[in-house]
N, C-alpha and C positions, 0 to 999 in steps of 0.2 A: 594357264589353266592346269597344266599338266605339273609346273609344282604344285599348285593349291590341294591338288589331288593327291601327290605323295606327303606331303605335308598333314593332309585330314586323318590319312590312314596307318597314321603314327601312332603307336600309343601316349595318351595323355601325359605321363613322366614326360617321355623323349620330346614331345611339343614347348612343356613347360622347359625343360635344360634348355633346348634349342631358343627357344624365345629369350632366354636369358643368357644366354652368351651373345648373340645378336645384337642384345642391348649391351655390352659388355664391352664387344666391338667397337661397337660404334664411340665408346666414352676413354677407348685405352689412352691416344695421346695428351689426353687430361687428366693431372694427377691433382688430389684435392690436399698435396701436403701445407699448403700457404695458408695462414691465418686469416688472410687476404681474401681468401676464394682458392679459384681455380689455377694453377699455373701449369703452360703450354708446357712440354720440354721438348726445346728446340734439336739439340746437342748431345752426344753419346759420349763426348766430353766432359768428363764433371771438375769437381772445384777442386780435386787433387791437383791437377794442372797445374804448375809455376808459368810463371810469366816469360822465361825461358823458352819455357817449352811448348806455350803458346808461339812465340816468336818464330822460333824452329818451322816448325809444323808449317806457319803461314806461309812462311819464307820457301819451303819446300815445293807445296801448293802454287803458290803464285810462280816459281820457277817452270814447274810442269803445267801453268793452263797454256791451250790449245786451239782456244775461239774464245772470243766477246761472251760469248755466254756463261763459259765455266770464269771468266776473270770475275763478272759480274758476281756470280753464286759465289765465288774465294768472297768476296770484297764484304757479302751481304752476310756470309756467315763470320767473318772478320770483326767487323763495327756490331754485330749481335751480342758481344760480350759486356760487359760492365767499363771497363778498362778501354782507352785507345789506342791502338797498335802503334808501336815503337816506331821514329822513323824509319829502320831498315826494313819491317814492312811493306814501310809506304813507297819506301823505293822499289822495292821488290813489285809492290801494286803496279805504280805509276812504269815501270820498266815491262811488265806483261801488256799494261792495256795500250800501251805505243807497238809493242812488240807484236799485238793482234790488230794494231792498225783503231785503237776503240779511241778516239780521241773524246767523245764526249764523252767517257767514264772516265780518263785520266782528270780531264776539267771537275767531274764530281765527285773526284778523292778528297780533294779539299774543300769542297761543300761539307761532305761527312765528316771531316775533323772539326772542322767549324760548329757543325752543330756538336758534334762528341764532345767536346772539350768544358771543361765547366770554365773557366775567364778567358776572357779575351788577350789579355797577354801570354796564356798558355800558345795559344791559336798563332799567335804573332812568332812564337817562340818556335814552332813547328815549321812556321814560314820559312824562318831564319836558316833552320837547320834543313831545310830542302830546296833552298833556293838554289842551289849549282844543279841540283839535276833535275830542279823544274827549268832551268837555262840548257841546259845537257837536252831535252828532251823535246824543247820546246812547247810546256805545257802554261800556258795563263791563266789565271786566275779569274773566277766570274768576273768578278768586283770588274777585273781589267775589260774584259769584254763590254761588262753592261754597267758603266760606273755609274748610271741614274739611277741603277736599281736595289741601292746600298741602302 
């Protein structure tokens, strides 16, 4: 009641600004540059980035998470890119979420390369190249776990 009340006793400019930044607010993290429509912007990140330097960053990131929580938000702001993270990433992943003890987010690093990956022989190729420190780590693979559900 007592905004409604400071709000009536505005003058009508100040109502009408107020009323439109309000809406304004509400629509900031939607920017309508996409031909497409609307697109989110997730990331303060932009597309200067090299892949480098993506690498880095992550690599840094995942050194410094602290709890299942912050490995999870590394891993989700990781796989949000276009691109999928290099193996030393994934080491870098799979070495934090053993390291916080998250053993069912080590098991869904490699769900999310599986699906990132555009062929299946990329996926197999990732396998390859990770396989000592999915053995190092003791991390299995779904498929291993629930081989009916392939």
């Amino acid at each position: 009641m007592a905004s409604f009340i400071r709000y009536s006793m505005r003058p009508p400019v100040a109502r009408q600004v107020t009323s439109q930044l309000a809406h304004t607010a509400r629509a900031l993290p939607i920017s309508a540059t996409s031909r497409h429509g609307f697109v989110r912007n997730y990331s303060a990140h932009g597309a200067d980035e090299t892949f480098e330097e993506y690498n880095t960053r992550f690599e840094k990131e995942f050194e410094n998470a602290y709890d299942p929580f912050e490995v999870q938000r590394i891993l989700s702001n990781c796989f949000s890119y276009d691109h999928v993270p290099s193996p030393t990433v994934i080491t870098k992943a799979l070495e934090a979420a053993r390291r916080v003890n998250d053993f069912a987010t080590a098991v869904r690093v490699f769900e999310a390369i599986k699906l990132k990956v555009p062929a299946k022989h990329l996926y197999e190729a990732y396998l390859d190249e990770l396989k000592d420190i999915r053995e190092q780590l003791g991390i299995p693979l779904k498929e291993e776990l629930f081989p009916e559900s392939k």
